[in-house]
C-alpha positions as CSV (number, residue, x, y, z in Angstrom):
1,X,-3.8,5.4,-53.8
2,X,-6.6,3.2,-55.0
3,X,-8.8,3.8,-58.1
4,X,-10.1,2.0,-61.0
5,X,-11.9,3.1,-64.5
6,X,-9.3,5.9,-64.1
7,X,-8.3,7.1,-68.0
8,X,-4.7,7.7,-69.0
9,X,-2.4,9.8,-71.2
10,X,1.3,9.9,-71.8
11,X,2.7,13.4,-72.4
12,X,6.8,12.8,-73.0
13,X,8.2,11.9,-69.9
14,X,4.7,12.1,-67.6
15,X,2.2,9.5,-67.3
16,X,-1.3,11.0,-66.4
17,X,-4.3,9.6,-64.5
18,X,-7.3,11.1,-64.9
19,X,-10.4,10.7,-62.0
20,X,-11.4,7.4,-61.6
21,X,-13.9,5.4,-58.7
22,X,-11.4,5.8,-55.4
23,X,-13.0,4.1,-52.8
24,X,-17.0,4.5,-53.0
25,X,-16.9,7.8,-55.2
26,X,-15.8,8.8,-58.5
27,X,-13.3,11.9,-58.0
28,X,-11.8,14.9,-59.7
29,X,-8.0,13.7,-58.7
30,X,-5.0,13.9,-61.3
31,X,-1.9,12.1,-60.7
32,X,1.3,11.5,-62.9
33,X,4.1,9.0,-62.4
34,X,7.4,11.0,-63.5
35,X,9.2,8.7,-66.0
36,X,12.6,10.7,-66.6
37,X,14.3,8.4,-63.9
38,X,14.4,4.7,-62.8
39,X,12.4,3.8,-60.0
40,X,11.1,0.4,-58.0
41,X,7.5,-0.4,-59.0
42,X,6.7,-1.0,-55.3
43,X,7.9,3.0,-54.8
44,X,6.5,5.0,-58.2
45,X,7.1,8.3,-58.1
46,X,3.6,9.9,-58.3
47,X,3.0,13.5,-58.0
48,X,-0.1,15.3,-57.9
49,X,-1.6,17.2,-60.6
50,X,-4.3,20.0,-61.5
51,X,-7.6,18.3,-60.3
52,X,-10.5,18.1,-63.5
53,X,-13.4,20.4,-63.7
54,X,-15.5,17.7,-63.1
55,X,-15.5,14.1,-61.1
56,X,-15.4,11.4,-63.7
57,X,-15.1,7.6,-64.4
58,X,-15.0,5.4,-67.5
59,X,-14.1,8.3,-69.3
60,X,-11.4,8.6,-72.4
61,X,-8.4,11.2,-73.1
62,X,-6.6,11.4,-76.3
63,X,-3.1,13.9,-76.4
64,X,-2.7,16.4,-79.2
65,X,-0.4,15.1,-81.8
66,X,-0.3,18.9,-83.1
67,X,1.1,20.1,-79.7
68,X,2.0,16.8,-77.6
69,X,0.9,18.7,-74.7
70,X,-2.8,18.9,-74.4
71,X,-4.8,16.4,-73.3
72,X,-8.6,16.0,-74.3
73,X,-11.1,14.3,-71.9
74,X,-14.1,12.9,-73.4
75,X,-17.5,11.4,-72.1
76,X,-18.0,9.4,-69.4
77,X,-20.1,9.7,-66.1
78,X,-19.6,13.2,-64.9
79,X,-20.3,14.6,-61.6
80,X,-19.9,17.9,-59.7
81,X,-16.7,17.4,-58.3
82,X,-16.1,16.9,-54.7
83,X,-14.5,20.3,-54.2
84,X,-17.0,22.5,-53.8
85,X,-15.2,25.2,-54.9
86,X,-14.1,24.0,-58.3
87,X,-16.6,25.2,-61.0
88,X,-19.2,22.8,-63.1
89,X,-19.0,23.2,-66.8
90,X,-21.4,21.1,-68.2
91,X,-19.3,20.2,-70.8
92,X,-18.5,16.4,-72.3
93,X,-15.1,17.8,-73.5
94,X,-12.5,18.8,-71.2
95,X,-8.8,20.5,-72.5
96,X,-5.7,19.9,-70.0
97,X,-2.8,22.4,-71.1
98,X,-0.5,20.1,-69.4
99,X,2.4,22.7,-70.1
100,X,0.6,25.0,-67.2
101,X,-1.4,22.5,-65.6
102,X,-4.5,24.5,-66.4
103,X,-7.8,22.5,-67.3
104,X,-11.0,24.1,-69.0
105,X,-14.7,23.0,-70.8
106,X,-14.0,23.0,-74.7
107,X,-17.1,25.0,-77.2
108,X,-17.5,22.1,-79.4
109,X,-19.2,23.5,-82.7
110,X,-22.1,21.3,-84.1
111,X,-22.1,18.8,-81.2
112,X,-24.6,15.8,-81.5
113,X,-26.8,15.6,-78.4
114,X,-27.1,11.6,-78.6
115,X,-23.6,11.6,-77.6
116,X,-24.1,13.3,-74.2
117,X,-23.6,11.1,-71.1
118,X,-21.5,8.3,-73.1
119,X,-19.0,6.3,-71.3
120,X,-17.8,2.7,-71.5
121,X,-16.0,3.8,-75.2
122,X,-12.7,4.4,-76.2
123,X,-11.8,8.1,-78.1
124,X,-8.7,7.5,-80.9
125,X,-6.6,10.5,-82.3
126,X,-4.9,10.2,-85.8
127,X,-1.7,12.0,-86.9
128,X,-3.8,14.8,-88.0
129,X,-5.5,15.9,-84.8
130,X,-9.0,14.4,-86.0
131,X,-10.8,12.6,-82.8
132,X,-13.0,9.1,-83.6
133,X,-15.3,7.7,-81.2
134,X,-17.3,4.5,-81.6
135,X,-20.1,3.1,-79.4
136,X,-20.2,3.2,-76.0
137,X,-23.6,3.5,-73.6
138,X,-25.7,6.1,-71.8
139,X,-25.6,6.2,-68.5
140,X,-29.1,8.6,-68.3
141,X,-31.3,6.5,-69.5
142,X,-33.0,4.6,-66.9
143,X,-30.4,3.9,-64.9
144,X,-31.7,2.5,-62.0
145,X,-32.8,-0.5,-64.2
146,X,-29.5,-2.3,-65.4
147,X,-31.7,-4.7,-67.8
148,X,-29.5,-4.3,-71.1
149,X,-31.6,-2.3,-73.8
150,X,-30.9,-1.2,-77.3
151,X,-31.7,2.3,-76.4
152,X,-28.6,2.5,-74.4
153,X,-26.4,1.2,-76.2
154,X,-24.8,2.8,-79.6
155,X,-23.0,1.7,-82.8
156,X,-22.0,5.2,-84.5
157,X,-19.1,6.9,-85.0
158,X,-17.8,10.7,-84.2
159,X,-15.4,12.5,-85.0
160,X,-13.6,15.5,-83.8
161,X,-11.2,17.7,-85.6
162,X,-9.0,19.0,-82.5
163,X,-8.0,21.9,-85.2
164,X,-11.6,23.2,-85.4
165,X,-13.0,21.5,-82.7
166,X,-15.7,20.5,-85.1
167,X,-17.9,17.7,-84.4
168,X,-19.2,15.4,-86.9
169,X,-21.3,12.5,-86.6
170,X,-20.6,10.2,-89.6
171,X,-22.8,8.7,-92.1
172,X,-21.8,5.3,-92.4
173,X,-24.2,2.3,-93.4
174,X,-22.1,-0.5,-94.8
175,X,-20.5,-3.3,-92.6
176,X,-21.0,-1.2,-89.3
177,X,-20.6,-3.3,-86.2
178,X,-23.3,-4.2,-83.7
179,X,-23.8,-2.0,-80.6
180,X,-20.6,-2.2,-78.1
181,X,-18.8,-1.2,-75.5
182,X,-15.8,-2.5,-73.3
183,X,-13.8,-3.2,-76.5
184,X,-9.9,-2.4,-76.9
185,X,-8.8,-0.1,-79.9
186,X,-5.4,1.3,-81.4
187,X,-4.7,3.4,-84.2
188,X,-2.8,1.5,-87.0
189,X,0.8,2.6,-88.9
190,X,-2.2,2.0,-92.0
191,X,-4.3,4.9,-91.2
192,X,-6.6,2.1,-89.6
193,X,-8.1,2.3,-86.2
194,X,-8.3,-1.9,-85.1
195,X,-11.0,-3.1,-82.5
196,X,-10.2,-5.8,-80.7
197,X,-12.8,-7.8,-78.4
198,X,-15.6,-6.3,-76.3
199,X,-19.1,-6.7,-75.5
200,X,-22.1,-6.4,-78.8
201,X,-25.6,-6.0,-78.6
202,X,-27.3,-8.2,-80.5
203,X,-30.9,-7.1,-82.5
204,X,-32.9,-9.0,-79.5
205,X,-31.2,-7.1,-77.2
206,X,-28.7,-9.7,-75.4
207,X,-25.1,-9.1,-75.2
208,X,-22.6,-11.2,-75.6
209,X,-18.7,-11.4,-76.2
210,X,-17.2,-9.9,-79.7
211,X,-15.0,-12.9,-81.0
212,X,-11.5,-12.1,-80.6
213,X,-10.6,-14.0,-83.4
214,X,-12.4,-11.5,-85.7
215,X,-11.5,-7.9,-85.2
216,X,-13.2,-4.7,-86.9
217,X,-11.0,-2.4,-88.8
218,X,-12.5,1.4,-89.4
219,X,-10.4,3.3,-92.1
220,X,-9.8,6.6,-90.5
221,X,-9.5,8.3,-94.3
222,X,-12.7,6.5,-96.4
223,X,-14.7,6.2,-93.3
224,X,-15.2,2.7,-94.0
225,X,-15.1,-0.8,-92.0
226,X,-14.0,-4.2,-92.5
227,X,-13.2,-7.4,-90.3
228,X,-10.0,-9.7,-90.2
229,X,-10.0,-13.0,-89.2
230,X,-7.4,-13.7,-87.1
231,X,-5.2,-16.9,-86.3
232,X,-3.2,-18.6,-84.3
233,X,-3.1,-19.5,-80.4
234,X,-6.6,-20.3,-78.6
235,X,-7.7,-16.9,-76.8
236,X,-10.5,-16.4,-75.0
237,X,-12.8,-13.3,-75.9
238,X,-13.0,-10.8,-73.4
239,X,-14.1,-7.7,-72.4
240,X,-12.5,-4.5,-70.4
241,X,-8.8,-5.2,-71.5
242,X,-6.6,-2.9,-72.8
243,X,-4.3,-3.0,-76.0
244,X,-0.5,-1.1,-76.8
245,X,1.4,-1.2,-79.9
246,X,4.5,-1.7,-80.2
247,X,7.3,-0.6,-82.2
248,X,7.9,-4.0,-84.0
249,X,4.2,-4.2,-85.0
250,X,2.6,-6.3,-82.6
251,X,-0.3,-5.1,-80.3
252,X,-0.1,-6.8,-76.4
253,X,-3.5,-7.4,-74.9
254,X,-3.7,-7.6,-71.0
255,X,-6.3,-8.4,-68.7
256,X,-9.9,-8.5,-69.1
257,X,-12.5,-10.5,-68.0
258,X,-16.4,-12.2,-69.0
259,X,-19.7,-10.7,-69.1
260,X,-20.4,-12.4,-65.8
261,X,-17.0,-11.2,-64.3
262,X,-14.9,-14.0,-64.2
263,X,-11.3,-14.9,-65.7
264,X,-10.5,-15.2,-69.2
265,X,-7.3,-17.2,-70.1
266,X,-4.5,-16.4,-70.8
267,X,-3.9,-12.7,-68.9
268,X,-1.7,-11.2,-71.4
269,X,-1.2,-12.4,-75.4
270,X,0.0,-10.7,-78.4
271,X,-1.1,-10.5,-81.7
272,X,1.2,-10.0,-84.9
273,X,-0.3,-7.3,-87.3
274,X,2.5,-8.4,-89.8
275,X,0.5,-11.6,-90.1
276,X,-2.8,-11.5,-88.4
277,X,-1.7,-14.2,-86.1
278,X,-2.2,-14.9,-82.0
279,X,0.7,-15.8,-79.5
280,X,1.0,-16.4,-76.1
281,X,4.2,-15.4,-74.5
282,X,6.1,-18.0,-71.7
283,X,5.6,-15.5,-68.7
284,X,7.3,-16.1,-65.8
285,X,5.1,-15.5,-62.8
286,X,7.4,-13.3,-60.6
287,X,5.8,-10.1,-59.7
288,X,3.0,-11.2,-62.1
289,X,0.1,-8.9,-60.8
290,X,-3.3,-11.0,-60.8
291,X,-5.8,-10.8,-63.6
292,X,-7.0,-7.0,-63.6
293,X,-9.8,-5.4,-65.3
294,X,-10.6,-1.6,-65.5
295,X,-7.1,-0.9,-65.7
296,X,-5.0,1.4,-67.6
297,X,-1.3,0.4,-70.0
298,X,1.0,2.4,-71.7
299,X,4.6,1.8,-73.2
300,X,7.5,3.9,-72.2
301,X,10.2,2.8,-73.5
302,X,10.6,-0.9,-72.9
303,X,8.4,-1.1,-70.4
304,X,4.4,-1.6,-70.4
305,X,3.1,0.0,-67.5
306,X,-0.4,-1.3,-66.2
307,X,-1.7,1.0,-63.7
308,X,-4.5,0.2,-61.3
309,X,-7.9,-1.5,-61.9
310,X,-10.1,-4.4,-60.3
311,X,-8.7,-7.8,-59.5
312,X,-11.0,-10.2,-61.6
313,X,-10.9,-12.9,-58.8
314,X,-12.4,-11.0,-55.9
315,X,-16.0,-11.4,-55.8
316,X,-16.8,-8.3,-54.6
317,X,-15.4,-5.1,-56.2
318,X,-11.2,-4.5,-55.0
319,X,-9.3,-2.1,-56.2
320,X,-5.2,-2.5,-56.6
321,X,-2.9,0.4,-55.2
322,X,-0.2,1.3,-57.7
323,X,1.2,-0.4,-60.9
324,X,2.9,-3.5,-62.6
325,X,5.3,-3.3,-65.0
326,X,6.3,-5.9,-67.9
327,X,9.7,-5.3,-70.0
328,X,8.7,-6.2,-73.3
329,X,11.9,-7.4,-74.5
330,X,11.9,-10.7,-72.7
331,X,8.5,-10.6,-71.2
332,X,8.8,-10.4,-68.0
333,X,7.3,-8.5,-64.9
334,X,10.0,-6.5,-63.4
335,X,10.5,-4.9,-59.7
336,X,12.6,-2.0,-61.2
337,X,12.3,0.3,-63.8
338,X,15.4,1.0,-65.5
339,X,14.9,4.3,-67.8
340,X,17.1,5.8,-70.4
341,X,15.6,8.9,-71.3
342,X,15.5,7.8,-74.7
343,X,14.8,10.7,-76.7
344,X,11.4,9.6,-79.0
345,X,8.8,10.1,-81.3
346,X,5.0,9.5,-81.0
347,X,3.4,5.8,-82.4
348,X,-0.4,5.5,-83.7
349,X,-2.4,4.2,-80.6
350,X,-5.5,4.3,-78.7
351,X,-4.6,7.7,-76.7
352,X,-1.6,9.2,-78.5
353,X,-0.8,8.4,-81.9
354,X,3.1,8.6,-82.2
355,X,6.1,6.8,-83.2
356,X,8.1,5.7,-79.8
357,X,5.3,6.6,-76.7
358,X,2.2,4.2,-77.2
359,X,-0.7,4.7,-74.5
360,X,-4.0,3.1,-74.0
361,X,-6.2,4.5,-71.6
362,X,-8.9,1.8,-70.8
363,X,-10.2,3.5,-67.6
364,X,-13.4,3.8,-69.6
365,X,-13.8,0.5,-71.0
366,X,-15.9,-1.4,-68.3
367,X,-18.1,-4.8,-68.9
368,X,-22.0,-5.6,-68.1
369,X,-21.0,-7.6,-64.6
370,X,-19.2,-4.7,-63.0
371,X,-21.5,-1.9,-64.1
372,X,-23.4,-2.2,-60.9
373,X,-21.3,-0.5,-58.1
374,X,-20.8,1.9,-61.0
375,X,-24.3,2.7,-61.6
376,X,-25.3,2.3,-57.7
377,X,-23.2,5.3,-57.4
378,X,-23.5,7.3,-60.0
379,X,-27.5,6.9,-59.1
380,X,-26.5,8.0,-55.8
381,X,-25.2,11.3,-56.8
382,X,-27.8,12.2,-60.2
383,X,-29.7,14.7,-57.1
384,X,-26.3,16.8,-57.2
385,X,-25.8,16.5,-60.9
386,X,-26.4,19.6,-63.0
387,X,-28.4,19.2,-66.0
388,X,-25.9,19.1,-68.9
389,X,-25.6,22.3,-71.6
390,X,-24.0,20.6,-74.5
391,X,-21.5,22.4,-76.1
392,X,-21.7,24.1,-79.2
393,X,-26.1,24.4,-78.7
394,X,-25.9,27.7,-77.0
């Protein structure tokens, strides 16, 4: 099974993958790896799931912290799916009852048209079931000319409340970060969703990398932002990683890559939000995967589990089939999975916001140099995409 700009949720003991590009397509697929028992990494035990209403890539999914069952799918590029007899909603927000495997389009009330056709963003739930969304790009405008442009690219921030599926766009006008997109986020113990890297838009309307030694902060209860300058170990900036808290307080950045597609040193560092500081663990190299972009991490456990994605030093787009999987005790990548069923609470993070399970779905986090085969596709298929009803406008 290969795929990559797949998105990701953890719901207890499952680990879901949602669509993704398999192959030359972008598909309607769900998988989930069953966590309750150990397993070899080289054998994961994936089972299939309910396919989406819709093929999609570079999308984001958050799990209700109200429930911990339901998944919400949001954005991205969205396609009639390859089974013709699956139904189109036009829709950019998907529900997934993952109790009875039953998906369906969610009536957003007061939805903001701009927001249609987003992708390349990453979607953060808080404790109290309230969605945020920052940046990201359009993939309808003008799409068969990948020349960067301001129009495409976004800076605001929206919200919505998964108790009354309310969408708001807020008003915010001090300290509000350029444009950008292929950025990694997690939601904070403090209430505080942190940004970490990416790709800006500058005012002339040429990107570049976000220094990763200053990261945005957006408070999630004033609606406000603020930087912190962090230090430490010498990291390079990057784009297209993804980012998992851990219980101890420290957030583990994995993979990524430049604007031109190339590698980024080290792989895999970790960064102290007791104080604000870079390290770089000694990794052994043993079943080390090589440096991935595109892909997908969660924590389970003591494991972080990275889960497909592109392999930085191919030159021309490769997929990986399966996972890795680094014990974060000792940092290393093991060959087995050893699980005890450990009986949890949730932790703040970039797809579910609880206390034991972090996830960070990254499928939708991509950077300008591998857009292409994205776009040649999705250009492909636009004569079999439906125009899109937004929800909530009816």
């Amino acid at each position: 099974m290969y795929r990559v700009a797949q998105t990701s949720s953890l719901v207890n003991n499952k680990l879901y993958f949602f669509g993704g590009l398999s192959g030359d397509t972008f598909t309607n697929e769900t998988w989930y790896l069953d966590l309750s028992n150990s397993f070899n990494v080289s054998m994961p035990p994936w089972h299939k799931g309910q396919e989406t209403l819709v093929a999609v890539g570079f999308a984001s999914s958050c799990v209700s912290p109200i429930d911990n069952s339901s998944v919400f799918l949001i954005g991205g590029n969205m396609l009639l799916a390859n089974n013709a007899s699956a139904p189109f909603y036009p829709s950019e927000v998907y529900k997934f009852d993952s109790k009875n495997s039953y998906w369906r389009p969610v009536n957003v009330i007061g939805y903001n048209n701009s927001f249609t056709s987003r992708y390349i963003m990453q979607a953060i739930i808080d404790n109290d079931g309230k969605i945020f969304i920052f940046g990201g790009r359009n993939t309808d405008i003008n799409i068969s000319d990948i020349n960067i442009t301001t129009s495409a690219w976004y800076n605001d921030m929206h919200m919505l409340d998964i108790t009354s599926l309310k969408w708001s766009t807020l008003n915010i006008s001090q300290n509000v970060p350029l444009p950008c997109i292929a950025y990694a986020a997690v939601l904070l113990p403090t209430d505080e969703i942190i940004y970490i890297g990416g790709v800006e838009l500058l005012l002339l309307g040429n990107p570049r990398l976000v220094d990763i030694k200053m990261v945005r902060l957006f408070n999630t209860k004033s609606f406000t932002w603020s930087t912190k300058q962090i230090t430490g170990a010498s990291i390079d900036s990057r784009g297209g990683h993804t980012a998992v808290l851990t219980q101890n307080g420290s957030i583990i950045i994995y993979g990524g890559s430049t604007i031109n597609y190339t590698q980024v040193a080290p792989d895999l560092m970790v960064l102290d939000i007791n104080n604000w500081e870079w390290s770089i663990p000694n990794i052994p190299q043993t079943n080390a995967p090589q440096l991935l972009t595109h892909h997908s991490a969660a924590i389970y456990e003591n494991y972080m589990i990275v889960s497909f994605g592109r392999i930085v030093s191919q030159l021309s787009p490769a997929t990986i089939n399966g996972i890795n999987i680094l014990d974060i005790r000792n940092y290393t990548w093991v060959a087995v999975a050893t699980i005890n069923n450990l009986e949890s609470t949730p932790v703040p993070t970039v797809l579910t916001p609880t206390l034991n399970i972090v996830v960070t779905s990254v499928a939708s986090i991509i950077i300008i140099g591998s857009v292409i085969a994205g776009i040649f596709i999705y250009k492909k298929r636009q004569v079999r995409r439906h125009s899109i009803a937004t929800p909530g406008s009816k």
